[in-house]
N, C-alpha and C positions, 0 to 999 in steps of 0.2 A: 331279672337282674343280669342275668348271662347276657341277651342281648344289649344291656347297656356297657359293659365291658366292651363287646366285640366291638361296637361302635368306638367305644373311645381308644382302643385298639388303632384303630381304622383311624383317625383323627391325628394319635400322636404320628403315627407314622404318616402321613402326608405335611406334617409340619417340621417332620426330620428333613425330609424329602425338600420341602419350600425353603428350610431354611438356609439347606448347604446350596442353595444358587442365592441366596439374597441377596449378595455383594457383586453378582452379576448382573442384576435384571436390569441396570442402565440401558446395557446392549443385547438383551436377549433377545433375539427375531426380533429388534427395533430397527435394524440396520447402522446400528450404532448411535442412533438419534436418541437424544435427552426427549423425553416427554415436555409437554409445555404445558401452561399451567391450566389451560383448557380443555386439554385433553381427557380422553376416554380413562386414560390409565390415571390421569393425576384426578379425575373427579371421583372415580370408583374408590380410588384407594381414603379420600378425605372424607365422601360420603359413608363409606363400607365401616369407617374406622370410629366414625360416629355413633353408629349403626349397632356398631359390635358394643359396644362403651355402655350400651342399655342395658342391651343381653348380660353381659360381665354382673351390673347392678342390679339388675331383678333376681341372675342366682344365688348370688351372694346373702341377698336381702331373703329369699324361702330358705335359705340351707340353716338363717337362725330361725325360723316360724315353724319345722317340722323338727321330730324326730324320724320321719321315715325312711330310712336307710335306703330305698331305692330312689325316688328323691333326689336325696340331698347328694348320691353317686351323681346321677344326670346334672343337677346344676352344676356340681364343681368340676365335672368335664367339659359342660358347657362353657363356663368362667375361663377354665386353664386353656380351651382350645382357640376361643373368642381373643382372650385377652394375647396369647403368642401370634394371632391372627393379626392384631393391630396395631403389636409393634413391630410387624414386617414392613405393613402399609403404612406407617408412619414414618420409619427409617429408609421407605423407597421417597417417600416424600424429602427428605432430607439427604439423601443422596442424588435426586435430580435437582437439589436447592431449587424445591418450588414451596410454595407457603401450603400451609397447612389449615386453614379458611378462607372462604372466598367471598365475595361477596356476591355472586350470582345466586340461585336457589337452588337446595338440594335437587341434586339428578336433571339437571341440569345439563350434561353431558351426555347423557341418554333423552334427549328432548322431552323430559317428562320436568320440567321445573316448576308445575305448578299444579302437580300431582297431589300435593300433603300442603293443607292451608297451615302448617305450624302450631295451629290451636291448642292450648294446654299443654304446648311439649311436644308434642307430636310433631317434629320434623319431616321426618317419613312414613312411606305406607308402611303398616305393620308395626310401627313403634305403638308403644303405650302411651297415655299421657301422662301427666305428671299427676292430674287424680288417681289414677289407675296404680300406678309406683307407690302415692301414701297408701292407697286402701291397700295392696298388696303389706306392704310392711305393718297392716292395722291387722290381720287375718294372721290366724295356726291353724294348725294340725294341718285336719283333708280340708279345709276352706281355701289353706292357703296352698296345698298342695293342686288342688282345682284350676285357683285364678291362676299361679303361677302356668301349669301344663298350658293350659287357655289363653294366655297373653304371650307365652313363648312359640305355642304355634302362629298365634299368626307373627309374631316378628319374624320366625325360620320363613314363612311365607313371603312377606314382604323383603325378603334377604334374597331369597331365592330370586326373585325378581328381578333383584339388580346384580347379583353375580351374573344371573341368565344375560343381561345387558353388558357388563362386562366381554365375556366369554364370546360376544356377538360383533365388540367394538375395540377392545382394545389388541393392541399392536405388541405389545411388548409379552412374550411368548410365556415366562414365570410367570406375571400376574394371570392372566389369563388360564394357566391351568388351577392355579390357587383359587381362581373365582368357580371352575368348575366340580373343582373338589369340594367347595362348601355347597354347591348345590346338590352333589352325589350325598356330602356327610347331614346335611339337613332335612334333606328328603326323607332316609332314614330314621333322622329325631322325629320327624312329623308322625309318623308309621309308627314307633315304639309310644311316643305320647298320648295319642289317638287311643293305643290298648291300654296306654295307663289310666288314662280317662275313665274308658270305659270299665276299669278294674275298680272304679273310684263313683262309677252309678256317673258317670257325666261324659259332655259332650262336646268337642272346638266350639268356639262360637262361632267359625262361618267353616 
């Protein structure tokens, strides 16, 4: 339990941190250049924000299937750090007045656009399907504390992936630490989850 604190510790304060420049990021080490709608920064932020929008609903969705008080801490740090995560990247989309879906395919802008065939929901790597989402909401106690650890690692996984993408391609200097900060703060969830697992007789599925 300590370690989930320190992490969500670790979490608010880098969203203190991202939030007091969010009214800047137009021009942050962009050189004053509005992103465009293809861009690295405008893709990350609509895919990321997508991305994040699951995670929000899977914790939401175990925090009523348990009473485990360690748990239901993680998801709703998860939820509160996710959800203030995507309304940065959705209000950066609206301050470069760019849209906010596109019609190309997810990741898209990291030349991965045909990376995640969309099957059942599954937009992205690492997302769940939408099978995955009712069986989770069908499951209690440690079934659902299980699936849930095991479905959120691999989305920290597949999250990971594309902040690592970000952090690699985009221009604009706020986003770009924010993408590497969820990569530091999910690394960490994957590590804490892994021992929750195993305190729970189970195992990531990859």
């Amino acid at each position: 339990m300590r370690h989930v604190g320190l992490i969500a510790g670790a979490a608010t304060a880098a969203l203190v941190a991202a939030g007091a420049i969010t009214y800047a990021v137009a021009g942050d080490d962009g050189g004053g250049r509005t992103p465009s709608a293809e861009s690295a920064d405008a893709g990350f932020a609509r895919d990321m924000a997508v991305h994040h929008q699951q995670a929000v609903e899977m914790s939401y969705i175990v925090r009523d299937r348990t009473k485990d008080e360690e748990v239901r801490r993680l998801a709703y740090d998860i939820a509160q750090t996710q959800a203030n995560q995507r309304g940065m990247m959705i209000g950066w989309l609206d301050l470069w007045g760019l849209p906010k879906v596109s019609s190309e395919p997810p990741m898209t802008w990291m030349d991965m656009g045909g990376m995640a065939s969309g099957k059942d929901g599954a937009l992205m790597p690492g997302m769940a399907t939408n099978s995955e989402m009712k069986k989770l909401g069908e499951l209690s106690g440690k079934q659902a504390e299980v699936f849930y650890l095991q479905l959120m690692t691999d989305h920290h996984k597949g999250g990971i992936h594309m902040a690592e993408g970000c952090v690699a391609r985009c221009p604009v200097g706020v986003e770009k630490r924010l993408a590497q900060g969820m990569v530091d703060a999910q690394q960490s969830e994957i590590s804490l989850m892994a021992d929750m697992l195993k305190e729970r007789g189970a195992t990531p599925r990859s």
